[in-house]
Jmol script that loads the backbone (N, CA, C; Angstrom):
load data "model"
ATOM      1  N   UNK A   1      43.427 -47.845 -70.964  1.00  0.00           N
ATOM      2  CA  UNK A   1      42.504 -48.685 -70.228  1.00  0.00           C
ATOM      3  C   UNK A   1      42.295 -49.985 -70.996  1.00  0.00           C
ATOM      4  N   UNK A   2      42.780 -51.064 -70.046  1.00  0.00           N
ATOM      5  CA  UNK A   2      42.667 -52.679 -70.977  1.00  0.00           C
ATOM      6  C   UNK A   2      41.115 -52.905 -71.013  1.00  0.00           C
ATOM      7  N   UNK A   3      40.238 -53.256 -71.855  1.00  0.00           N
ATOM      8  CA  UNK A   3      38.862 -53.960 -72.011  1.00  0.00           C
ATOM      9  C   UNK A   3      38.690 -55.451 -71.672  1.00  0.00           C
ATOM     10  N   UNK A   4      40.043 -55.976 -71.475  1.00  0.00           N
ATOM     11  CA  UNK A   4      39.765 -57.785 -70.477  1.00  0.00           C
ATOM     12  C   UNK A   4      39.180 -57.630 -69.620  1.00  0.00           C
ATOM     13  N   UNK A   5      39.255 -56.642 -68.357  1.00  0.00           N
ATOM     14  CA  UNK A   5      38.463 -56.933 -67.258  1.00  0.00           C
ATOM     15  C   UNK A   5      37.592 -56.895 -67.716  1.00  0.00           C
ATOM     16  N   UNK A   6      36.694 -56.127 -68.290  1.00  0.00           N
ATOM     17  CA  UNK A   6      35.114 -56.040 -68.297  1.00  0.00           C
ATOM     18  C   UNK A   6      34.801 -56.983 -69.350  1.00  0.00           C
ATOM     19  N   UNK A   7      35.531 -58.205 -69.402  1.00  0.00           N
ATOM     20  CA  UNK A   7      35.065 -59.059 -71.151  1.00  0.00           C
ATOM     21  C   UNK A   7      34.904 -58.703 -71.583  1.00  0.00           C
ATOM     22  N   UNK A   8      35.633 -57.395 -72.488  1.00  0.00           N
ATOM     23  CA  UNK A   8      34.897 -57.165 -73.658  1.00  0.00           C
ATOM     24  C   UNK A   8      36.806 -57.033 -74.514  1.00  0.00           C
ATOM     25  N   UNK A   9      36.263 -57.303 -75.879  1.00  0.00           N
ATOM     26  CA  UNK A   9      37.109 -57.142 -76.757  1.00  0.00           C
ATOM     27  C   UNK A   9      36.917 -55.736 -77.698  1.00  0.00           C
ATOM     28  N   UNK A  10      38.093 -55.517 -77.971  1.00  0.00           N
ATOM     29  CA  UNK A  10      38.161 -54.349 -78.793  1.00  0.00           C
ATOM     30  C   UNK A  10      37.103 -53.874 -80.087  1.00  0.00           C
ATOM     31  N   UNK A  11      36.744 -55.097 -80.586  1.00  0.00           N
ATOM     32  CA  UNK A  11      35.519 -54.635 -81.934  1.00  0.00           C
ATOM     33  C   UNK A  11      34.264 -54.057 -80.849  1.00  0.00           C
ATOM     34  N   UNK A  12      34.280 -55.158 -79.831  1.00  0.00           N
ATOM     35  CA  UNK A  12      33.003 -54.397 -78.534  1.00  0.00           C
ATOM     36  C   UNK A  12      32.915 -53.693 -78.422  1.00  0.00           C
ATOM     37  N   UNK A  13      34.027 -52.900 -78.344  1.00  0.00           N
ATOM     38  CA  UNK A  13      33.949 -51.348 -77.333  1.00  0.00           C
ATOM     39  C   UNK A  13      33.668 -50.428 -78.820  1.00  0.00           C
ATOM     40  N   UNK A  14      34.377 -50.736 -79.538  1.00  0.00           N
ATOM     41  CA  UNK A  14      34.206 -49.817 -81.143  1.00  0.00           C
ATOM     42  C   UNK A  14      32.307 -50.078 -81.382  1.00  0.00           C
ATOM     43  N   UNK A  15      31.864 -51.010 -81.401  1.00  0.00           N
ATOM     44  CA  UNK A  15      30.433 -51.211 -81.242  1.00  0.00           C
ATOM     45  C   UNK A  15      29.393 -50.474 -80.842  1.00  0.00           C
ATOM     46  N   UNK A  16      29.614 -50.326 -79.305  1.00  0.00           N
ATOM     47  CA  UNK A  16      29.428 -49.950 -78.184  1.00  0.00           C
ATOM     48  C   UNK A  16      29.398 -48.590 -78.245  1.00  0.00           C
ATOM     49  N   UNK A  17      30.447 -48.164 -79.148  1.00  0.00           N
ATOM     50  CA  UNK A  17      30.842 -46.448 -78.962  1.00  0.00           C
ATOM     51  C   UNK A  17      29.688 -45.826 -80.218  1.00  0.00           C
ATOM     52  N   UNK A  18      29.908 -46.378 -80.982  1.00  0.00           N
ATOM     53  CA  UNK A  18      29.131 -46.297 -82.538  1.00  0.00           C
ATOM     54  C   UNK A  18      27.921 -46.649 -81.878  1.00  0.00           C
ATOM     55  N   UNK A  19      27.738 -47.268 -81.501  1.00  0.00           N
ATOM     56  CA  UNK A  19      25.899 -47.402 -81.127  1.00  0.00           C
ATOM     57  C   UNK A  19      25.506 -46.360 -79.992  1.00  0.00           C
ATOM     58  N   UNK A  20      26.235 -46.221 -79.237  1.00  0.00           N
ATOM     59  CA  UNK A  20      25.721 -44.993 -78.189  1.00  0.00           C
ATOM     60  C   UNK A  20      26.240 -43.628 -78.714  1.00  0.00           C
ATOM     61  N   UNK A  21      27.012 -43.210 -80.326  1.00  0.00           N
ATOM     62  CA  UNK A  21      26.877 -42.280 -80.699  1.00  0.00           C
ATOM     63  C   UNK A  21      25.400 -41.962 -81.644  1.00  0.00           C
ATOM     64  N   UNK A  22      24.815 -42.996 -81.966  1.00  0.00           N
ATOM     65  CA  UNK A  22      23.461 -42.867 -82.851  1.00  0.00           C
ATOM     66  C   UNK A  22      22.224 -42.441 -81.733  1.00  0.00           C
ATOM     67  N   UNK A  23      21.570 -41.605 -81.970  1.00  0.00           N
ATOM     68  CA  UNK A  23      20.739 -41.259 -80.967  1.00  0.00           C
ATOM     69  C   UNK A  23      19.304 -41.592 -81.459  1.00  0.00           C
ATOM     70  N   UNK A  24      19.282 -41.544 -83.008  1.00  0.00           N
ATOM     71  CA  UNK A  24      17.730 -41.681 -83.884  1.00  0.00           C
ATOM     72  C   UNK A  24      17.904 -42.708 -84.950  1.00  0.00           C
ATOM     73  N   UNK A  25      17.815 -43.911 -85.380  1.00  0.00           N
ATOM     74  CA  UNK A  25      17.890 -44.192 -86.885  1.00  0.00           C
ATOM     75  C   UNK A  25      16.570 -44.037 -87.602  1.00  0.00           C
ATOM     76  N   UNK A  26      16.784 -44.190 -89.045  1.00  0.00           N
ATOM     77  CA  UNK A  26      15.342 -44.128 -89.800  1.00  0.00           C
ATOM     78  C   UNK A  26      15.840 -44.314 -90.824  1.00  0.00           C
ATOM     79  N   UNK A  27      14.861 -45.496 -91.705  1.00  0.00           N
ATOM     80  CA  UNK A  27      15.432 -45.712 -92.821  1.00  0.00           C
ATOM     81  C   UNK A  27      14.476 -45.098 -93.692  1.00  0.00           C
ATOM     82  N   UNK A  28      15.346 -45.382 -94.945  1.00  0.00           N
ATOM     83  CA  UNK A  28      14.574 -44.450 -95.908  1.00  0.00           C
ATOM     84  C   UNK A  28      14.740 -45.031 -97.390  1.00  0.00           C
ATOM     85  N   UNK A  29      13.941 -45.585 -97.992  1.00  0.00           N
ATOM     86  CA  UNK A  29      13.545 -46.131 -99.431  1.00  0.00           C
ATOM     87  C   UNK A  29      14.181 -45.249-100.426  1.00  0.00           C
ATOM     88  N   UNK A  30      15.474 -45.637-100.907  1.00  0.00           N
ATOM     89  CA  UNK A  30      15.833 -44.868-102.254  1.00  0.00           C
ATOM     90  C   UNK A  30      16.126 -46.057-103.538  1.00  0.00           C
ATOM     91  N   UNK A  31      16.032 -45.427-104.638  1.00  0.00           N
ATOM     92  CA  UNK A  31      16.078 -46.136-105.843  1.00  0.00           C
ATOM     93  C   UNK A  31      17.170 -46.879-105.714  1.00  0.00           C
ATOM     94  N   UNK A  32      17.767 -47.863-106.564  1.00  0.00           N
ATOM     95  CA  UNK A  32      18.460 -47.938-107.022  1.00  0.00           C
ATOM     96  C   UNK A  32      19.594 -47.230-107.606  1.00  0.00           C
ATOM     97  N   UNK A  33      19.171 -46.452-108.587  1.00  0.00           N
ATOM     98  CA  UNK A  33      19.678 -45.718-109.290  1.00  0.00           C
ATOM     99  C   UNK A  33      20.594 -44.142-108.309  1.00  0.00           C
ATOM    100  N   UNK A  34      19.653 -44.010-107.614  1.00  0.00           N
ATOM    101  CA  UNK A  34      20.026 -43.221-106.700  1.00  0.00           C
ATOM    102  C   UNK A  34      20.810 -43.641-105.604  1.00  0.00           C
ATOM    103  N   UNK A  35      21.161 -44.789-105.300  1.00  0.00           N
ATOM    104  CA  UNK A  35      21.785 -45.502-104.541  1.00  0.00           C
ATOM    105  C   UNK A  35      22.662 -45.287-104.891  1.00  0.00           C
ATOM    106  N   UNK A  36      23.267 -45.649-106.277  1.00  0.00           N
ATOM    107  CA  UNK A  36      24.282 -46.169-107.451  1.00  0.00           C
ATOM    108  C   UNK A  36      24.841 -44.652-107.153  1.00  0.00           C
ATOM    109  N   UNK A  37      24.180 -43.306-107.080  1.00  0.00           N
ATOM    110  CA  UNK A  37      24.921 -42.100-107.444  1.00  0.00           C
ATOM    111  C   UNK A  37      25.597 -41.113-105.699  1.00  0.00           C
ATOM    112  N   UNK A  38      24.897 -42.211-105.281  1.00  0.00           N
ATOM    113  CA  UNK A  38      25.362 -41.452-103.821  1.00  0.00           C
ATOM    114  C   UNK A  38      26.379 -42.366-103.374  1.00  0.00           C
ATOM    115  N   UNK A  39      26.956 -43.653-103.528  1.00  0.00           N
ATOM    116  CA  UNK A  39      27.706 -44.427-103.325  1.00  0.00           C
ATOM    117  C   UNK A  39      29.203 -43.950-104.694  1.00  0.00           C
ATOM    118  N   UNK A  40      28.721 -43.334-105.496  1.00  0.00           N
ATOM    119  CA  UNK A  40      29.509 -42.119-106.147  1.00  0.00           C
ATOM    120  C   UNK A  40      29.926 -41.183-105.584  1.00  0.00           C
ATOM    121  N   UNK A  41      29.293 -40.511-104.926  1.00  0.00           N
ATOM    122  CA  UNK A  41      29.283 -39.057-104.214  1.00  0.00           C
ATOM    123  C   UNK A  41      30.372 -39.800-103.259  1.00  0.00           C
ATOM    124  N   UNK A  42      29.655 -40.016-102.508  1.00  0.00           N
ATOM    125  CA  UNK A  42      30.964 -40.862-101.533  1.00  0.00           C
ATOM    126  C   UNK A  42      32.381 -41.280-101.900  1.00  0.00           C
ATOM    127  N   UNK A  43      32.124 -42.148-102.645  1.00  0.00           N
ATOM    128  CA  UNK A  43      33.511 -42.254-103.615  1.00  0.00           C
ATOM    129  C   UNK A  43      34.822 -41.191-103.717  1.00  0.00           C
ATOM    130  N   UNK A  44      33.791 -40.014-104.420  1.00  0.00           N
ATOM    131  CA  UNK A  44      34.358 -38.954-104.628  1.00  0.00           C
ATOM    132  C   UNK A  44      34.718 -37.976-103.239  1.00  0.00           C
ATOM    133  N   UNK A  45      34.189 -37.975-102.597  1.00  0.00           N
ATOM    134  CA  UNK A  45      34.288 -37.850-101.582  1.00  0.00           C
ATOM    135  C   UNK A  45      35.770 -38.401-100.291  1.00  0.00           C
ATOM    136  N   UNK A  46      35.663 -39.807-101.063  1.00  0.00           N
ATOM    137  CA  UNK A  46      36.615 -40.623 -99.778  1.00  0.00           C
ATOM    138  C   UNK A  46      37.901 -40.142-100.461  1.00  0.00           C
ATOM    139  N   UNK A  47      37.719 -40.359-101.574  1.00  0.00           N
ATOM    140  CA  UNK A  47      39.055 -39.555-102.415  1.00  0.00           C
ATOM    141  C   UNK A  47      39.762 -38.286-101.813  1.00  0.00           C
ATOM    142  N   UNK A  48      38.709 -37.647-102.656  1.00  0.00           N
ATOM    143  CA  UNK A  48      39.072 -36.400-101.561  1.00  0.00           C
ATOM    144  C   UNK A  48      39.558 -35.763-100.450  1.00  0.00           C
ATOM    145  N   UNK A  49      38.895 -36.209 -99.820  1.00  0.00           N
ATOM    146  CA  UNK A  49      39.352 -36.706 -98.004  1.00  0.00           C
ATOM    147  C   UNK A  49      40.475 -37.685 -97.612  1.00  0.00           C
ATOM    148  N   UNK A  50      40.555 -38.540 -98.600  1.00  0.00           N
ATOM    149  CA  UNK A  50      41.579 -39.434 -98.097  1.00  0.00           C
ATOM    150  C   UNK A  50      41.382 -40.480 -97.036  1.00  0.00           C
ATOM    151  N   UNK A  51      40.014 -41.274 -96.922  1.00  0.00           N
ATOM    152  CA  UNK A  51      39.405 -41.447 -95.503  1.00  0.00           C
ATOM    153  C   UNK A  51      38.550 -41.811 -95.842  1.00  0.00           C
ATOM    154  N   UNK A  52      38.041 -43.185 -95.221  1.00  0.00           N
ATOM    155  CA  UNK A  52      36.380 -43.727 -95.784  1.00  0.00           C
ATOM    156  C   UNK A  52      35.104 -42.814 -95.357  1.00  0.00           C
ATOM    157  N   UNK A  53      34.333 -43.032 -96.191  1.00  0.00           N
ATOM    158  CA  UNK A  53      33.223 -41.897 -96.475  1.00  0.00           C
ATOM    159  C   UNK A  53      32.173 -42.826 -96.010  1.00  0.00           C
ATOM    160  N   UNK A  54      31.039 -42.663 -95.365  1.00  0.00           N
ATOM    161  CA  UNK A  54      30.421 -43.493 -94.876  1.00  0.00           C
ATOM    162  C   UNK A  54      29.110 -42.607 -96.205  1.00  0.00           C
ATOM    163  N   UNK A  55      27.944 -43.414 -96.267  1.00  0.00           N
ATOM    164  CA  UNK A  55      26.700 -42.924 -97.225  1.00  0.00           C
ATOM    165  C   UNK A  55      26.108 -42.088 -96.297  1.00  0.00           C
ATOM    166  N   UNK A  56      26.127 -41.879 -94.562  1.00  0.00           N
ATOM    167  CA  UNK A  56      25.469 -40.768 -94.168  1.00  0.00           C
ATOM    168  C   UNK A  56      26.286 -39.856 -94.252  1.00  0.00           C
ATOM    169  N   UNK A  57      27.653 -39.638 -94.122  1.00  0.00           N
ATOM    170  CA  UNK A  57      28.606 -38.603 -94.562  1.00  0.00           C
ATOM    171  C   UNK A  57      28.119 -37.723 -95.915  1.00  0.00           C
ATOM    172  N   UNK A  58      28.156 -38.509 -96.735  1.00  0.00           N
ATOM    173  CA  UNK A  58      27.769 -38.652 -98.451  1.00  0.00           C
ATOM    174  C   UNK A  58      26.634 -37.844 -98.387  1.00  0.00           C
ATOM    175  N   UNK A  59      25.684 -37.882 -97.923  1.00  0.00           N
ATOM    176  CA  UNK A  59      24.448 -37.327 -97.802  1.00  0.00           C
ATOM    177  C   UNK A  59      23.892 -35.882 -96.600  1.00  0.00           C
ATOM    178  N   UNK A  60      24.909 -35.945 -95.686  1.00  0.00           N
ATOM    179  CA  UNK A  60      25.095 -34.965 -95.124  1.00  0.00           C
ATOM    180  C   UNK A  60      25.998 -33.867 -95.695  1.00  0.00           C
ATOM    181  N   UNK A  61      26.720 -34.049 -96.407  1.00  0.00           N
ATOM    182  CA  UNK A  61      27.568 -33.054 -97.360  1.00  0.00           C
ATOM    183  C   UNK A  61      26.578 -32.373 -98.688  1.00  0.00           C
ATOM    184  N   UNK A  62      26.148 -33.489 -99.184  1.00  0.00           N
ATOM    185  CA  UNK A  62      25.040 -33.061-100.018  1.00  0.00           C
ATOM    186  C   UNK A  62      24.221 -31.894 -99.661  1.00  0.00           C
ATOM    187  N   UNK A  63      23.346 -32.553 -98.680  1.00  0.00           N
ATOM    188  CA  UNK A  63      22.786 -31.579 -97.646  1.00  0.00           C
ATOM    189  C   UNK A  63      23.635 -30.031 -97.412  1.00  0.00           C
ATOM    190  N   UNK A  64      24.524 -29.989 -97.101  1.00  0.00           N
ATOM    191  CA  UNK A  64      25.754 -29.232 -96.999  1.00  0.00           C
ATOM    192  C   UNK A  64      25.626 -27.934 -97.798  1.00  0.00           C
ATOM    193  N   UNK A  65      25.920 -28.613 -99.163  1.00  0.00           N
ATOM    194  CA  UNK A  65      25.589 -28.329-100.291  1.00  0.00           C
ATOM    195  C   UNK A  65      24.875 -27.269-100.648  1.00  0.00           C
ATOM    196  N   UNK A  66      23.802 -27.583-100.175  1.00  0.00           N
ATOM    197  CA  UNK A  66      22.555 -27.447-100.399  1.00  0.00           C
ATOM    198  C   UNK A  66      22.523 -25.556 -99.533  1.00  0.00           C
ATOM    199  N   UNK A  67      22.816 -25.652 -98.229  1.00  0.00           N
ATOM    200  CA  UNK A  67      22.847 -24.632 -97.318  1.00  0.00           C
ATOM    201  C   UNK A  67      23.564 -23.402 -97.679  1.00  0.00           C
ATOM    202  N   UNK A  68      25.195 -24.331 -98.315  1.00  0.00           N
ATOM    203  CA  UNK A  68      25.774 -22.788 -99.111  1.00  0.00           C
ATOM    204  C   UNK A  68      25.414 -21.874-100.067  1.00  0.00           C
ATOM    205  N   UNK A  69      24.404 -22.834-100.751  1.00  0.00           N
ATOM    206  CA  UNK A  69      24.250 -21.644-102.064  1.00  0.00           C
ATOM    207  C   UNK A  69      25.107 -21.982-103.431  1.00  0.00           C
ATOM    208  N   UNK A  70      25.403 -23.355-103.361  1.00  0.00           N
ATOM    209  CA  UNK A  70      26.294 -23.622-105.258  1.00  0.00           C
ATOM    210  C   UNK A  70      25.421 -23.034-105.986  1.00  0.00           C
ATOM    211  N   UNK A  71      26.679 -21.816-106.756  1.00  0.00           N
ATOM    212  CA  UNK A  71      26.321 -21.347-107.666  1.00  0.00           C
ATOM    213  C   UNK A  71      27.567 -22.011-109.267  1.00  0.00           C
ATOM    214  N   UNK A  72      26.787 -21.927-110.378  1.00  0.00           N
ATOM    215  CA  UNK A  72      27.096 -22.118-111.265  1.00  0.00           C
ATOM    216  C   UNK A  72      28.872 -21.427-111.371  1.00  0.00           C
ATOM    217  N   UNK A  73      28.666 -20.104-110.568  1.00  0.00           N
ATOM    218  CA  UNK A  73      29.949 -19.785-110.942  1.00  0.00           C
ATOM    219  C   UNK A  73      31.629 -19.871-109.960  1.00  0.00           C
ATOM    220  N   UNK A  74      30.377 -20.993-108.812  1.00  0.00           N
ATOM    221  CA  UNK A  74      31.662 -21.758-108.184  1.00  0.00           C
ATOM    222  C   UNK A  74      32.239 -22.627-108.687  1.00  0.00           C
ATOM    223  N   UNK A  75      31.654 -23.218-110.367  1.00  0.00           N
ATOM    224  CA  UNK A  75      32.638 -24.054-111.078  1.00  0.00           C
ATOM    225  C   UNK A  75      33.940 -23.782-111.873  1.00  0.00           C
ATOM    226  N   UNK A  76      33.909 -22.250-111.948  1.00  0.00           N
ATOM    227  CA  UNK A  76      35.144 -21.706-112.804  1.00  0.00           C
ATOM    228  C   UNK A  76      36.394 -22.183-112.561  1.00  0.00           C
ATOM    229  N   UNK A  77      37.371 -22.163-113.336  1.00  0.00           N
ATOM    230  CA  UNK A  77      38.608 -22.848-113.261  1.00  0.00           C
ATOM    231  C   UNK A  77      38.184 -24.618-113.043  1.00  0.00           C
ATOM    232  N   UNK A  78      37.426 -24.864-112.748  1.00  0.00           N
ATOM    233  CA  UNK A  78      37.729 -26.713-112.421  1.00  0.00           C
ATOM    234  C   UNK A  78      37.647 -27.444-113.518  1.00  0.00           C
ATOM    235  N   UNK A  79      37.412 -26.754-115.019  1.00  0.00           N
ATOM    236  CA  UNK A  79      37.762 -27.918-115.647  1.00  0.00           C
ATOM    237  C   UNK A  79      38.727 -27.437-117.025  1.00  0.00           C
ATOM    238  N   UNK A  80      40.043 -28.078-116.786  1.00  0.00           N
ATOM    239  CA  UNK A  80      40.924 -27.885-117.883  1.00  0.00           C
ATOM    240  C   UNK A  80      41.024 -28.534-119.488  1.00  0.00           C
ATOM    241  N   UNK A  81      40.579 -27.540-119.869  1.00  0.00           N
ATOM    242  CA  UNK A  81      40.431 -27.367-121.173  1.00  0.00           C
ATOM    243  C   UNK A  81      41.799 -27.369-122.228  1.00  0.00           C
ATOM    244  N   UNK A  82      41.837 -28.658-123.283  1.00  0.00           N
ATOM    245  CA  UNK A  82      43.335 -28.700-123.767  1.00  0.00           C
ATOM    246  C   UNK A  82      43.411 -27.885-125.147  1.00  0.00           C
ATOM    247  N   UNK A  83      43.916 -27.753-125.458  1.00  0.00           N
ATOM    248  CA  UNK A  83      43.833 -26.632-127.048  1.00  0.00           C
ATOM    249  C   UNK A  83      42.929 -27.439-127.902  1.00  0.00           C
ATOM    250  N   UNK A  84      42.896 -28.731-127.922  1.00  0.00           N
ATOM    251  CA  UNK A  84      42.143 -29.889-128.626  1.00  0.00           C
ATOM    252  C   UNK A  84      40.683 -29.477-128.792  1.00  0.00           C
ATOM    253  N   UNK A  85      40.418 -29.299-127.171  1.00  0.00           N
ATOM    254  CA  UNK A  85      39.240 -29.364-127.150  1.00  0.00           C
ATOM    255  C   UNK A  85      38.603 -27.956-127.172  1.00  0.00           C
ATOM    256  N   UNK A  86      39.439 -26.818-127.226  1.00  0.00           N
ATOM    257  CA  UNK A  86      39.124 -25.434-127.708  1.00  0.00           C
ATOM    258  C   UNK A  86      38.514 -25.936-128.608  1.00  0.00           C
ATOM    259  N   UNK A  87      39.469 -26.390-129.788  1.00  0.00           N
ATOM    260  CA  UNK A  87      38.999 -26.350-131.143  1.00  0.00           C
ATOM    261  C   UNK A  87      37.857 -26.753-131.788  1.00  0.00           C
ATOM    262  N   UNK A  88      37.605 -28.239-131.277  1.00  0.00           N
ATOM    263  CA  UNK A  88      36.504 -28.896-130.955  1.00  0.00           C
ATOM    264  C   UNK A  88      35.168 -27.968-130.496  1.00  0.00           C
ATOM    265  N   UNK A  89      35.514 -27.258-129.628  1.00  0.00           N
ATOM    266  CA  UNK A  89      34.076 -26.405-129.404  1.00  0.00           C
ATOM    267  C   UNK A  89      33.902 -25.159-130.119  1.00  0.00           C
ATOM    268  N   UNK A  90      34.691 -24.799-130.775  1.00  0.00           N
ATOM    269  CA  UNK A  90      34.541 -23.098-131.448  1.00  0.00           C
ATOM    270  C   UNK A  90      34.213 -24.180-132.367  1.00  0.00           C
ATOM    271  N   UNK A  91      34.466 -25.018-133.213  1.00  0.00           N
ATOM    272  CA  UNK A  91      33.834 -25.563-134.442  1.00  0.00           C
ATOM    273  C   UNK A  91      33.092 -25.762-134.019  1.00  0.00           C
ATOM    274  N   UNK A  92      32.399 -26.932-133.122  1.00  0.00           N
ATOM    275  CA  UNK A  92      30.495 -26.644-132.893  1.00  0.00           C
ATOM    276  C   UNK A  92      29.864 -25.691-132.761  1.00  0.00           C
ATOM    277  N   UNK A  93      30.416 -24.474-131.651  1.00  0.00           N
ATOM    278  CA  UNK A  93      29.286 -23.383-132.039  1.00  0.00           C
ATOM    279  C   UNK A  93      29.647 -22.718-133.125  1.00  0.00           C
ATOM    280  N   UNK A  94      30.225 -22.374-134.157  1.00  0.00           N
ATOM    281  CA  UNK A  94      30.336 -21.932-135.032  1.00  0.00           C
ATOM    282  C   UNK A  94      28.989 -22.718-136.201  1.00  0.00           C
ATOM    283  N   UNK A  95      29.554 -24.290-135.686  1.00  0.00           N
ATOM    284  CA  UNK A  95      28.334 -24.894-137.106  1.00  0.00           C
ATOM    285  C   UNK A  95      26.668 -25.071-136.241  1.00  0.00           C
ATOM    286  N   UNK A  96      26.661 -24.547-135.506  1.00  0.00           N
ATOM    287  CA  UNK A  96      24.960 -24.488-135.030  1.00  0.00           C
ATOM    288  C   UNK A  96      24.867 -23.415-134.972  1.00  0.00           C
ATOM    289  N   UNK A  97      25.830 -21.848-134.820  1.00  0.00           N
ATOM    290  CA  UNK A  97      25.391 -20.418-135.683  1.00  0.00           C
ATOM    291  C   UNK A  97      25.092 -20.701-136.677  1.00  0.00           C
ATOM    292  N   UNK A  98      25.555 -21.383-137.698  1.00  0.00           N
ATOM    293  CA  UNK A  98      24.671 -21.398-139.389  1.00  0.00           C
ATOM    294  C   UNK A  98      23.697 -21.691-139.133  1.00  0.00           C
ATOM    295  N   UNK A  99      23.064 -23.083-138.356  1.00  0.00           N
ATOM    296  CA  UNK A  99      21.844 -23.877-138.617  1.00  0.00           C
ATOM    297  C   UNK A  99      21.030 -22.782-138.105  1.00  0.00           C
ATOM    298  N   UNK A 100      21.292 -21.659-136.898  1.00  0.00           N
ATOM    299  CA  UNK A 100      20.321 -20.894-136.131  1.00  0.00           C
ATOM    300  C   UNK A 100      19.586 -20.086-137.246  1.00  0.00           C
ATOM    301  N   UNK A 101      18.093 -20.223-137.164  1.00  0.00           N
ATOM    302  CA  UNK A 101      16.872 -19.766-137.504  1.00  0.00           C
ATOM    303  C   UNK A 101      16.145 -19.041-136.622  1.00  0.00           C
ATOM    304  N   UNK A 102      15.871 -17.709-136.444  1.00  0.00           N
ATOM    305  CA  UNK A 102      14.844 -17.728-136.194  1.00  0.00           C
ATOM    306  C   UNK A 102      13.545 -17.710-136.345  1.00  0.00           C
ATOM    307  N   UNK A 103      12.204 -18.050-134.715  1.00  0.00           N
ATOM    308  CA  UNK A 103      11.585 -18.771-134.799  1.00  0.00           C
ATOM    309  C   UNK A 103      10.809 -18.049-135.961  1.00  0.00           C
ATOM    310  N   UNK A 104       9.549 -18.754-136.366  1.00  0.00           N
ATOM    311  CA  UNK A 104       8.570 -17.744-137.087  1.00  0.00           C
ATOM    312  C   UNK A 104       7.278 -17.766-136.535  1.00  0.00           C
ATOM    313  N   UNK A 105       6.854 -16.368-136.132  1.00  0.00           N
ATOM    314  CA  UNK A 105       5.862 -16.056-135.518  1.00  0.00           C
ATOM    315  C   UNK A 105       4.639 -16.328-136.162  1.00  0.00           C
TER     316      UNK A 105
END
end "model"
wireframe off; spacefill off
backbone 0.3
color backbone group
């Protein structure tokens, strides 16, 4: 279907479609800082996806999030550890077992 007859051009109708898909807006006062970390999320996100991430996307996933239940031990396996950094950590907890005191009552 051409959009000349009805004058309208193609960004129009993309407009048009996007505005009669919004049914409620409401804005909402966030920090800065918090701005800065959800425009992250997103980021990470568009990556992911492969596909621009819009900040209500970003925040509806969050939300998301939130519904499943992340547990601590849905992080297993995601972060690879090089022999380097084995080493690196058995020597720290090894040298804060010495420093450990306990408390005195």
């Amino acid at each position: 279907m051409s959009l000349e007859p009805l004058g309208l051009k193609v960004y129009d109708y993309y407009f048009l479609y996007l505005v009669n898909g919004v049914t409620e807006v409401k804005t909402v006062k966030i920090s800065k800082r918090t701005y800065n970390e959800l425009c992250k999320i997103a980021g990470e996100l568009q990556i992911g996806l492969g596909r621009p991430v819009s900040l209500e996307e970003a925040m509806a996933h969050l939300i998301g999030l939130r519904g499943r239940g992340v547990k601590i031990t849905d992080l297993a396996g995601s972060w690879t550890v090089t022999e380097e950094e084995l080493v690196e950590i058995k020597a720290s907890l090894s040298e804060a077992w010495k420093k450990w005191r306990l408390p005195e009552l």
